[in-house]
C-alpha positions as CSV (number, residue, x, y, z in Angstrom):
1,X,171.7,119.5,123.2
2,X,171.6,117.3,120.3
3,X,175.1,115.7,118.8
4,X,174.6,117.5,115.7
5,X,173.7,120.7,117.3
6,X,177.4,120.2,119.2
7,X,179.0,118.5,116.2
8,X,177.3,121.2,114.0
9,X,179.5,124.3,114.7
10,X,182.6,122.3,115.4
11,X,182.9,121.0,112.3
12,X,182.1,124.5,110.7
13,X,185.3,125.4,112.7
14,X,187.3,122.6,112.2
15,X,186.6,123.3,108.4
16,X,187.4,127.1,108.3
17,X,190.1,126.8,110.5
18,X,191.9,123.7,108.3
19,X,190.9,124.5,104.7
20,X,190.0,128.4,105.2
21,X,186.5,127.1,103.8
22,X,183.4,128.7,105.4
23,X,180.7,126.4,104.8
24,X,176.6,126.6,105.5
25,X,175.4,123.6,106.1
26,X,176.5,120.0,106.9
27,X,174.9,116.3,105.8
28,X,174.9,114.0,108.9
29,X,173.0,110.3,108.8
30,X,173.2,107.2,110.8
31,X,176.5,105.3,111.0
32,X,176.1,101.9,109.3
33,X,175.6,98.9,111.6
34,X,179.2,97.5,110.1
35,X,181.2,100.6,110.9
36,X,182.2,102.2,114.1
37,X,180.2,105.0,115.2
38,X,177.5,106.9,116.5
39,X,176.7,109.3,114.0
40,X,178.2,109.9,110.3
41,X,179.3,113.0,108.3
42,X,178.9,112.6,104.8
43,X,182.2,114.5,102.8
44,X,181.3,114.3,99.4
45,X,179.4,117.7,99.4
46,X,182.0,119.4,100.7
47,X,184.2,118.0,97.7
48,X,182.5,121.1,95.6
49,X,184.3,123.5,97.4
50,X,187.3,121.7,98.9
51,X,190.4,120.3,96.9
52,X,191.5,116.9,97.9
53,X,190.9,113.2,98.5
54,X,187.5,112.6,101.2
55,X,190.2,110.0,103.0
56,X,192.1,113.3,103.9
57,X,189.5,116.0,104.3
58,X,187.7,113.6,106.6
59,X,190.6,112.9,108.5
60,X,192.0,116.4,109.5
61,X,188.1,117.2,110.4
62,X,188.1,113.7,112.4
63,X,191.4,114.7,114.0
64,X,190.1,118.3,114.9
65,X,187.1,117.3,116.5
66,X,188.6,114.4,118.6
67,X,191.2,117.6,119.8
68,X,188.5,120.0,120.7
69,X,185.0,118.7,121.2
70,X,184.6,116.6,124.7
71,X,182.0,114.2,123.3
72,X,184.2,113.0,120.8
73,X,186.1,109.9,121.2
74,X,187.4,109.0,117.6
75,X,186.5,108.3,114.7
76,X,186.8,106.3,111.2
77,X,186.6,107.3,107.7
78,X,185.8,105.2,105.1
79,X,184.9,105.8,101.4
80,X,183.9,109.6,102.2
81,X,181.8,108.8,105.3
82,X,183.4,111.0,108.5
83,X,182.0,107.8,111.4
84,X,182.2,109.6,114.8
85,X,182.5,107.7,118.3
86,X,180.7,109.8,120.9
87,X,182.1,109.0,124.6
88,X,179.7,106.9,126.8
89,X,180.0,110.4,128.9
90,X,177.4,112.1,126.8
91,X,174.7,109.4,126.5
92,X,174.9,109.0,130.4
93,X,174.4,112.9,130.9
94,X,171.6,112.6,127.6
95,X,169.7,109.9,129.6
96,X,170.3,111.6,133.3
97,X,169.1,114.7,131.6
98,X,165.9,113.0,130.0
99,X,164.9,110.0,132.1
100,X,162.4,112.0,134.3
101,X,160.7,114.0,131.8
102,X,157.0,112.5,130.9
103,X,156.6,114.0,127.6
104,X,160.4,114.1,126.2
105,X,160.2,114.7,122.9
106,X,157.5,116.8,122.9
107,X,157.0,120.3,122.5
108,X,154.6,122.7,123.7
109,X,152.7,125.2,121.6
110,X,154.0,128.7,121.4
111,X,151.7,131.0,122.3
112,X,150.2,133.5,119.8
113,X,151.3,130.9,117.1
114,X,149.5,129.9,113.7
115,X,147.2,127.0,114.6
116,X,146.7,123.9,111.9
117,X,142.8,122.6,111.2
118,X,143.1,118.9,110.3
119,X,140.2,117.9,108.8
120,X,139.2,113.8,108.7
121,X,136.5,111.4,108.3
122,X,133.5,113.4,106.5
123,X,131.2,110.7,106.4
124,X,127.4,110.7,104.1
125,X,124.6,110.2,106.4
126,X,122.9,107.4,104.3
127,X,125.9,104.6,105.4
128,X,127.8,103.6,108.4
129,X,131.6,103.9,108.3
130,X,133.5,101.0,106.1
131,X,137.1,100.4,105.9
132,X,138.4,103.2,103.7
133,X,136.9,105.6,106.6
134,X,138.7,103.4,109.4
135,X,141.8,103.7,107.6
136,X,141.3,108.1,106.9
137,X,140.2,108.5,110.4
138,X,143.0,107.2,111.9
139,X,145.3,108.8,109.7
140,X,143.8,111.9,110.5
141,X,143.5,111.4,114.1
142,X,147.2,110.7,114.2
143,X,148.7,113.2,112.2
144,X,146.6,115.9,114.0
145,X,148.2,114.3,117.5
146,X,151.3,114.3,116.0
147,X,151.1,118.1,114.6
148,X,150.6,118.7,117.9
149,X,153.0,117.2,119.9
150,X,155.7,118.7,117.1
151,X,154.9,122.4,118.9
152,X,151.5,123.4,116.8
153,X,148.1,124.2,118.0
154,X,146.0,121.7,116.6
155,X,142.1,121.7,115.8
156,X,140.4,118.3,114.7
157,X,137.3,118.7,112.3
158,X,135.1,116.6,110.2
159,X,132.6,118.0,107.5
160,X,129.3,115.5,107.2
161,X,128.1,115.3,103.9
162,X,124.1,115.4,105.3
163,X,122.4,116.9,101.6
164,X,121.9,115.8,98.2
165,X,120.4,113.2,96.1
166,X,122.3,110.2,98.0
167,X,120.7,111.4,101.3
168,X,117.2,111.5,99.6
169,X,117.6,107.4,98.4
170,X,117.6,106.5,101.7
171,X,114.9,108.6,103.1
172,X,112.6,107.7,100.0
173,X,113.3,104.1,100.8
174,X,112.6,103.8,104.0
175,X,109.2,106.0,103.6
176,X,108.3,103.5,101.2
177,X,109.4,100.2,102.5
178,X,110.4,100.9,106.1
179,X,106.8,100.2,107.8
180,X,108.3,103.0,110.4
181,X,111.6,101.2,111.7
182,X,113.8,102.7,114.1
183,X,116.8,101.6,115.7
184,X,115.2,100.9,118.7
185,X,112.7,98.4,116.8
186,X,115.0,96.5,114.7
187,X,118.0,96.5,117.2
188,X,120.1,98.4,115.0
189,X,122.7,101.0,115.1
190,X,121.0,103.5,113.3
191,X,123.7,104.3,110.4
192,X,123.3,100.6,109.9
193,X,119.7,100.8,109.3
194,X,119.9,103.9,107.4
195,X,122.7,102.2,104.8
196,X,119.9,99.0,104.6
197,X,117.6,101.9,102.8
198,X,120.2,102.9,100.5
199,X,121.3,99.4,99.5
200,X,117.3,99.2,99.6
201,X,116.6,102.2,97.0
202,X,119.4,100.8,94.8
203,X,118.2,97.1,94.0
204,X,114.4,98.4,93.5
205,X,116.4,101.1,90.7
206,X,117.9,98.6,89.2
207,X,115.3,96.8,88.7
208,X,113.2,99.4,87.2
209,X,116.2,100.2,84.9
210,X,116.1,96.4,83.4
211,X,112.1,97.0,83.1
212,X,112.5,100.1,81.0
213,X,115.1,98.8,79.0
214,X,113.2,95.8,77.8
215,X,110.5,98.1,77.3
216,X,112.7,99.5,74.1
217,X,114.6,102.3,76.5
218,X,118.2,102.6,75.9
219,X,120.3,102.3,79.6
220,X,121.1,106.3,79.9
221,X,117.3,106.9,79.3
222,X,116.5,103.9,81.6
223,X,118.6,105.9,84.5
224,X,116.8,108.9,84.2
225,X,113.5,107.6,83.7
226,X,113.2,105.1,86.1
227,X,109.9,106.1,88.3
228,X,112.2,105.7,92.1
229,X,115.2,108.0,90.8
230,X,112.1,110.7,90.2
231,X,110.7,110.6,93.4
232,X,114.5,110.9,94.6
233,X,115.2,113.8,92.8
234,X,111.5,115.4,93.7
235,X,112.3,114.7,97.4
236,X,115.9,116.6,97.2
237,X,113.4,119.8,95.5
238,X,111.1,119.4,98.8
239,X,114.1,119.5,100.8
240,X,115.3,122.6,99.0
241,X,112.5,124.1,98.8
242,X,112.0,123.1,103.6
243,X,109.0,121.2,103.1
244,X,107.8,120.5,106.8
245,X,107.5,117.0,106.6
246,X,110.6,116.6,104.3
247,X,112.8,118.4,106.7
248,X,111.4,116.2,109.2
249,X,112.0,112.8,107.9
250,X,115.6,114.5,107.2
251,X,116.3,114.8,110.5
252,X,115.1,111.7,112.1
253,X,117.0,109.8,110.0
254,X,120.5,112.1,110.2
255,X,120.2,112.4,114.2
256,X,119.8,108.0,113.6
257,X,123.2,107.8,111.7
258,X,124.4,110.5,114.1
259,X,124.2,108.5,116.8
260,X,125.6,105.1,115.1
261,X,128.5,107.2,114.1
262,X,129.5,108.5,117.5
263,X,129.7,105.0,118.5
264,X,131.9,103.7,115.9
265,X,134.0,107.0,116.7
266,X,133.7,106.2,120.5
267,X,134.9,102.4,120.0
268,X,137.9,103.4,117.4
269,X,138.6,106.2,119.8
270,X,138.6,108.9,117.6
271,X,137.8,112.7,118.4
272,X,136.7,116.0,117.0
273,X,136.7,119.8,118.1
274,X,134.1,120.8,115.5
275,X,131.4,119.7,112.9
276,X,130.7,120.8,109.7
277,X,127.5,120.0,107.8
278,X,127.0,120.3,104.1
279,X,124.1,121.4,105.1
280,X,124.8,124.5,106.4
281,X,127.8,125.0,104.3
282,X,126.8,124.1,100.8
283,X,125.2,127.4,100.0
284,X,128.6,129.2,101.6
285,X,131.0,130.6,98.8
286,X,128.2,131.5,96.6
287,X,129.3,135.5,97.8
288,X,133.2,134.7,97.2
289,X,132.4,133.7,93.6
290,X,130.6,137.1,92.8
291,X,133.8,138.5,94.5
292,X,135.6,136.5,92.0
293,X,133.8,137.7,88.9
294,X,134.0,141.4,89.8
295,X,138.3,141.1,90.8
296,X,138.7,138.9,87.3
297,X,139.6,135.8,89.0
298,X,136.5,134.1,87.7
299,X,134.9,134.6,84.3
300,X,131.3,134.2,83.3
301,X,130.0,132.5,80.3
302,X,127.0,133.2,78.0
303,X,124.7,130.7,79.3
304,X,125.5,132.4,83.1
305,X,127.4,129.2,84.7
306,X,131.0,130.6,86.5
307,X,134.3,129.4,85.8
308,X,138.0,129.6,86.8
309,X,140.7,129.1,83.9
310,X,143.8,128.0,85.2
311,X,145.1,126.6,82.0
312,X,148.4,128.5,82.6
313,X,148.6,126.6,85.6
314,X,148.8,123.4,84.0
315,X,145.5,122.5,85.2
316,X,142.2,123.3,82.9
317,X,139.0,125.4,83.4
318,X,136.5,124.3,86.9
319,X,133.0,125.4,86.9
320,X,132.1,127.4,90.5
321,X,128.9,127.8,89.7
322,X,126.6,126.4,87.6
323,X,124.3,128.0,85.1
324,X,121.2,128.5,87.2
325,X,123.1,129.6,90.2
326,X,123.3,126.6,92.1
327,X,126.4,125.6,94.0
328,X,129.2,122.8,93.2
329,X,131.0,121.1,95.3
330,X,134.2,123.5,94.7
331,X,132.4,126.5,95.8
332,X,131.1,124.8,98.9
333,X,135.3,123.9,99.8
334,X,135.6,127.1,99.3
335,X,133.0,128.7,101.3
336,X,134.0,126.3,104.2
337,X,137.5,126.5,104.2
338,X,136.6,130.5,104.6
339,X,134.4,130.0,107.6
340,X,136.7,127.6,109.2
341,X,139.0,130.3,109.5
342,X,136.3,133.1,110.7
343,X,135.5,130.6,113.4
344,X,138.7,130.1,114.3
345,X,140.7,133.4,113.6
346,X,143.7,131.9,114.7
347,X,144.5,128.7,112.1
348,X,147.1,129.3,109.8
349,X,146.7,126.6,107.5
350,X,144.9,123.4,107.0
351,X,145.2,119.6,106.2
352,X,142.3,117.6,104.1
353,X,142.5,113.7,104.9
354,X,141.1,112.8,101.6
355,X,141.3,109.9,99.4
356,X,143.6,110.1,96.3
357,X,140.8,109.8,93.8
358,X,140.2,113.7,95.0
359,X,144.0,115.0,94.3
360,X,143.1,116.9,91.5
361,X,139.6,119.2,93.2
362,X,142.3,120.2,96.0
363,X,144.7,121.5,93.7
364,X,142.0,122.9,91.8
365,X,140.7,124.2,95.5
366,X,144.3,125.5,97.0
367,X,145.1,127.7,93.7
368,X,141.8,129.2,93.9
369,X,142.0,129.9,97.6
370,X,145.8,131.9,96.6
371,X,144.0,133.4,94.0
372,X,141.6,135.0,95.9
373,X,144.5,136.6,98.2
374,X,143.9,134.6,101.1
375,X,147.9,133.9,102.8
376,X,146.9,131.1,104.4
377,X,146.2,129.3,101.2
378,X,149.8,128.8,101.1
379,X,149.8,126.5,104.1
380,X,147.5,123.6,102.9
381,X,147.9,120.1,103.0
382,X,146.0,117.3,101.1
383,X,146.8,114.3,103.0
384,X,146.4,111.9,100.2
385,X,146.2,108.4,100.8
386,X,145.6,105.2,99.0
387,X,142.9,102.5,98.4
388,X,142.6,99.8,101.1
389,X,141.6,96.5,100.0
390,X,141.0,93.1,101.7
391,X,142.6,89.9,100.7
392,X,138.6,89.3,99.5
393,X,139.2,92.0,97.1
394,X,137.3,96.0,96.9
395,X,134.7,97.5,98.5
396,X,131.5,98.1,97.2
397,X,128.6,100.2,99.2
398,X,125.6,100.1,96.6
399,X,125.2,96.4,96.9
400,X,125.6,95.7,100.6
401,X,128.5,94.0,99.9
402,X,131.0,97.6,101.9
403,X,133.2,96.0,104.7
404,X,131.5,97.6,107.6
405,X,133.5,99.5,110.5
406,X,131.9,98.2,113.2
407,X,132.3,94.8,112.2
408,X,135.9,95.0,111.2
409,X,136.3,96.6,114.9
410,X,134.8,93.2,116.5
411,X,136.3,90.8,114.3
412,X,140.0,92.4,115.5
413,X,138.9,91.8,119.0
414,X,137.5,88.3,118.5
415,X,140.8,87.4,116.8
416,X,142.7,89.2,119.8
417,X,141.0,87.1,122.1
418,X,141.4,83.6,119.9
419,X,145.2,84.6,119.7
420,X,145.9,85.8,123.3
421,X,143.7,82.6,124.2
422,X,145.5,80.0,122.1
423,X,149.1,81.4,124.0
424,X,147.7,81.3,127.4
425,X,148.5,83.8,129.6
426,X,145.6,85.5,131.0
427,X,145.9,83.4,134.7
428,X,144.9,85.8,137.1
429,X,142.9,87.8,134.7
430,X,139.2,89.0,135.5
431,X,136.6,88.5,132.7
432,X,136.3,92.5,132.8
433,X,140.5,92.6,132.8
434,X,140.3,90.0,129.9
435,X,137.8,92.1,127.4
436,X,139.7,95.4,128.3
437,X,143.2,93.1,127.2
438,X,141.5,92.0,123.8
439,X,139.8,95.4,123.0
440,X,143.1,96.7,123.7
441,X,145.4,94.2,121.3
442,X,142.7,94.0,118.7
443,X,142.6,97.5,118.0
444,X,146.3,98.0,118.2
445,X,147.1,95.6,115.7
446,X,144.0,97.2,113.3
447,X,145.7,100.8,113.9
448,X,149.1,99.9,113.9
449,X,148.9,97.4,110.3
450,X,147.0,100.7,109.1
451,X,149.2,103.3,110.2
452,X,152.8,101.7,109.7
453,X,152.5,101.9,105.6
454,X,152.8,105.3,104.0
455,X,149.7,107.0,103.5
456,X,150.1,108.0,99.9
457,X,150.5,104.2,99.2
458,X,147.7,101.9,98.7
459,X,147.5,98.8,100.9
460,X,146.5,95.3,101.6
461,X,144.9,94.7,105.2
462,X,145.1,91.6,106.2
463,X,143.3,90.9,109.6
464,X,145.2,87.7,110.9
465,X,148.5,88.5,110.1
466,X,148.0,92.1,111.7
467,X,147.7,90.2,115.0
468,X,150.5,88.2,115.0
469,X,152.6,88.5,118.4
470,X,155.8,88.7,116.4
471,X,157.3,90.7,113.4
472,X,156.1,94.5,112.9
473,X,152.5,94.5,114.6
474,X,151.2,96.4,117.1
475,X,150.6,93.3,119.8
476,X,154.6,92.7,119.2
477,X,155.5,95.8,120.6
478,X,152.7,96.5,123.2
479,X,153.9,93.0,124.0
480,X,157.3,94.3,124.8
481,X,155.8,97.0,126.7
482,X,154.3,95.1,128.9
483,X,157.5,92.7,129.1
484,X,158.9,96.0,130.4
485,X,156.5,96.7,133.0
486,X,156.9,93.2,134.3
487,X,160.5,93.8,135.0
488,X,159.9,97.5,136.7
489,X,157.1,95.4,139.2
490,X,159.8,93.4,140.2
491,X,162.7,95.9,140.5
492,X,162.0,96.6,144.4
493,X,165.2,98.3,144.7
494,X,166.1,102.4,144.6
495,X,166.0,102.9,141.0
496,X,165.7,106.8,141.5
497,X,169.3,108.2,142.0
498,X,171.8,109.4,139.1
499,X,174.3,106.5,138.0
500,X,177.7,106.9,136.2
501,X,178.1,103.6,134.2
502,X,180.4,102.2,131.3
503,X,178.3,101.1,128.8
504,X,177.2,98.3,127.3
505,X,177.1,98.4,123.2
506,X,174.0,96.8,123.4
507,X,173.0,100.1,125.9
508,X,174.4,102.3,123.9
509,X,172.7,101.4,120.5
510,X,170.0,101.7,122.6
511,X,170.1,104.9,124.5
512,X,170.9,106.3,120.2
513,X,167.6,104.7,119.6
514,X,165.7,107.0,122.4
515,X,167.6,109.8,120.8
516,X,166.4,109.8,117.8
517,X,162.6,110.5,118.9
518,X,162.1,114.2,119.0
519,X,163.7,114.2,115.4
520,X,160.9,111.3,114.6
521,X,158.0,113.2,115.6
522,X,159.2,116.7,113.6
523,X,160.1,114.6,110.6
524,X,156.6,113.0,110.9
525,X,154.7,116.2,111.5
526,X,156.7,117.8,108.6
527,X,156.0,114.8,106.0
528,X,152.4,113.7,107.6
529,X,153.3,110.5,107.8
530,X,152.2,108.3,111.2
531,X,154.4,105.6,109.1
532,X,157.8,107.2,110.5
533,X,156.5,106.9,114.4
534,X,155.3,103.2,113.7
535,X,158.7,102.4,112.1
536,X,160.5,104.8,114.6
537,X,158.8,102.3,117.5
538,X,159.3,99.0,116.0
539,X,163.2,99.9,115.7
540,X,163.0,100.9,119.3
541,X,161.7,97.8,120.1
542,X,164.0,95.5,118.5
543,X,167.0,97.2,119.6
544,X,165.4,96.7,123.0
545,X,164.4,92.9,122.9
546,X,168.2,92.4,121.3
547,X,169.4,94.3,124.4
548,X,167.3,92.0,126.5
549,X,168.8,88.8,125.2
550,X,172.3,90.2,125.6
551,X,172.3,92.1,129.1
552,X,171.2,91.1,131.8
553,X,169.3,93.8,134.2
554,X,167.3,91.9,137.3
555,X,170.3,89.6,137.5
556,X,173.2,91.8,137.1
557,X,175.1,92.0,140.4
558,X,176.7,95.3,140.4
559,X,174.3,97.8,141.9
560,X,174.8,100.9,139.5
561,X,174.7,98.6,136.2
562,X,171.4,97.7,137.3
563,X,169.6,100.6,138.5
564,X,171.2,102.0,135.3
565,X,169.6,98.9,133.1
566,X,166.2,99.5,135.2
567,X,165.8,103.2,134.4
568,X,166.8,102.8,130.7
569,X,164.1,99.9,129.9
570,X,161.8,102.5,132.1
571,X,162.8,105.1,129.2
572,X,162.1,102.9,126.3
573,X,158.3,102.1,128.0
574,X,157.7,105.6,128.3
575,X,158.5,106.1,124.8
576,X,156.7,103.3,123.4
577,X,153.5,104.5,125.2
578,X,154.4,107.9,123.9
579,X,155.2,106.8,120.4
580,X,151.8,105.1,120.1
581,X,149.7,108.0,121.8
582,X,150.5,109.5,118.6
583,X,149.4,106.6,116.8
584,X,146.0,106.6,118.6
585,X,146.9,103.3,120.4
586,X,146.6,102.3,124.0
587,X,149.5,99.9,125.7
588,X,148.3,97.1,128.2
589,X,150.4,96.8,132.0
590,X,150.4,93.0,131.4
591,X,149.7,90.6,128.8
């Protein structure tokens, strides 16, 4: 049991029975590193309902609970803060009760429950992945793992944008200047030779566009008139329309990016239950929108395009469907988000890992979805997050110039292995032991630097410092794990029996640290925030290196202390490996 579910009905008593107040709900928070305590009751709310000074309302509560709850040892008040001292009794029984369990803090799916869709990455098939998709799929990854572990059945899916005009530039490119590459012929991973096309078909359109213009053609007649963007838009009506050879080039260039993407999935360590292509999902909610217009949630205008008006809403009027019948990207959300849940009767709601240049479409999308009576419309989520940039500046995937996946992936590594090198502690190592180590750190420090901001904020990556062995990184803490694993290799000893120990403040703040966790991972399931686990971890961490400095566990000489001090840094492991499952991150045994 939790202190505050024991402190929680104590109080209420403590309150009724002193003031003859009955009162709902109580504010707790941690106790301020310069006041005694383990846990704090914030008074001021109850002020609305109680006469008095907080000095004496906190003290006859104080008083009462000391009287009548076990755990309680004293307490302080100070400036309407209630500070509790919670015996060293219930942290022992806490950790005896905990120490063995392999997932604490994790809770199992309830069966017959709601399950939640997460949906992530939804790369085009003319590009590889670049560092804005590095930085959504691991957001997505992560809070899907984390949904999970919080007690939800979880589905991960990804939609692949494989249609349209942007598909067509790079199959028109390489038909025309591709002399038949293939991956295997050049070497390349085939979304990598794909995104050569499209960066291909954009520099011969530009060029075009500068010969028109100096031809007399103003720049917006330039654009449509230039001969390569015809051929383009000719090729998306062949594909349309399932010309053989078309359809054909289409797919031997998708199954190419395919392939290169599964690797860059594979290597980041990403997964997915499902697929979704735009392909087979674009002409989906075309059937919803004629059940709009008949139920008056969409309206019709003279020239025959669909809209929805949610000017009472605050928002404006969205087109559904345009004039000659063909599909928007709106009605294809809708159509998907539909089929997701006929494919999966049991989700309950959704979450969209999308950029925040999209925030308006998915409230446009949600209210839609409500409109049309659906009741798990009420349970979406647009994970919005911000722009990543490099200390080079923006991205840009026209001109060839996109930071590439991949290559960001091996540059972490490199730099792993330069840093990890340069310190020199890989005696002992095999050259297979050494590339697993650097794979390891390097992407830790890439997922951690990612995942430790908040995702609605945009951020600044910055490669070198994100490897750095000290500060909050991911190599400082899988550093400490693997301290920790050092020091269970040489405890030789029976470290499996049940100790009774005083403890140690510097055990104490630490065994309030493990406590905290389960409340971490709801709190970060509830918000969709991976930031609060990477925080929650680096906390962990430096409360255990301060304990490390301050106690001594291999060289303590009393027996119980240090079986005691051996199970407790064995608790704070397991949690860090835990803590950065969710995060998507592996910890190494030694480093």
């Amino acid at each position: 049991m939790s202190l505050q579910e024991i402190l929680n009905p104590s109080i209420k008593e403590a309150v009724q029975i002193t003031f003859g107040i009955a009162i709902e709900k109580i504010e707790f928070q941690a106790t301020r590193k310069d006041f005694e305590g383990d846990i704090t009751m914030v008074i001021f709310p109850l002020l609305k309902v109680i006469k008095g000074n907080p000095l004496e309302i906190g003290t006859k509560i104080g008083e009462y609970l000391v009287e009548n709850v076990a755990q309680v040892e004293k307490f302080n008040v100070v400036a309407g803060f209630l500070n509790i001292v919670i015996s060293d009794a219930y942290y022992v029984n806490f950790f005896n009760e905990i120490k063995t369990n392999s997932t604490y803090g994790f809770i199992d799916a309830i069966a017959n429950d709601k399950a939640i869709m997460v949906e992530y990455s939804s790369p085009n098939t003319n590009k590889p992945l670049h560092l804005g998709h590095i930085r959504n799929n691991l957001l997505g990854f992560s809070v899907a793992e984390i949904i999970k572990a919080s007690g939800k059945k979880v589905y991960k899916t990804q939609i692949i944008n494989d249609r349209g005009i942007h598909i067509c530039k790079s199959m028109l490119a390489w038909q025309k200047f591709g002399n038949n590459q293939t991956p295997e012929s050049t070497g390349l991973k085939g979304d990598k030779l794909v995104g050569n096309f499209y960066v291909a078909f954009d520099k011969v359109y530009k060029e075009e566009i500068e010969t028109l213009k100096n031809q007399g053609k103003s720049e917006e007649e330039a654009k449509k008139q230039a001969p390569i963007i015809l051929e383009a838009q000719q090729m998306l009506l062949d594909w349309e329309a399932a010309k053989p050879e078309v359809i054909s080039l289409w797919k031997m260039m998708n199954q190419w990016v395919y392939e290169g993407l599964d690797t860059t999935y594979k290597n980041l360590g990403v997964t997915f239950d499902k697929n979704y292509y735009e392909s087979d999902t674009y002409l989906l909610g075309k059937e919803v929108v004629q059940y709009g217009l008949k139920n008056d949630i969409f309206i019709q205008d003279d020239d025959g395009s669909v809209w929805i008006d949610l000017t009472d809403e605050g928002l404006d009027r969205k087109i559904v469907m345009r004039s000659d019948g063909t599909a928007v990207y709106m009605t294809q959300d809708i159509g998907t988000a539909i089929q997701r849940v006929k494919d999966f009767p049991d989700v309950g709601g959704m979450v969209y890992t999308v950029g925040n240049e999209q925030d308006y479409h998915f409230k446009v999308l949600f209210l839609i979805l409500k409109k049309l009576g659906f009741d798990w419309a009420n349970s979406l989520y647009h994970l919005s997050y911000g722009m990543v940039e490099l200390p080079s500046g923006k991205m840009k995937s026209r001109e060839g110039t996109v930071v590439d996946a991949d290559d960001l992936i091996e540059e972490m590594i490199t730099t792993a292995q330069k840093i990890s090198e340069e310190l020199g502690k890989l005696d002992g190592y095999s050259n297979e032991e050494k590339e697993k180590l650097y794979t390891t750190i390097g992407l830790g420090a890439l997922k951690y630097y990612m995942l430790k901001v908040d995702p609605r904020k945009s951020m600044l990556f910055n490669p070198e410092e994100s490897v750095d062995f000290a500060g909050n990184t991911g190599p400082f803490i899988q550093y400490t794990y693997a301290r920790i694993q050092s020091i269970l290799r040489k405890a030789t000893f029976d470290t499996t029996q049940n100790v009774a120990v005083e403890l140690h403040p510097k055990e104490k703040e630490l065994l309030k640290q493990i406590a905290l966790f389960p409340e971490a991972i709801q709190n970060a399931a509830h918000t969709h925030s991976p930031a609060l686990i990477a925080n929650y971890t680096y906390e962990l961490v430096k409360e255990f290196n301060s304990f490390y400095q301050n106690v001594s566990i291999l060289g303590e000489e009393n027996i119980d202390k240090k079986v005691f001090r051996v199970q407790l840094s064995k608790k704070v492991a397991d949690t860090i490996k835990l803590a950065f499952q969710l995060l998507g991150i592996e910890v190494p045994e030694r480093m």
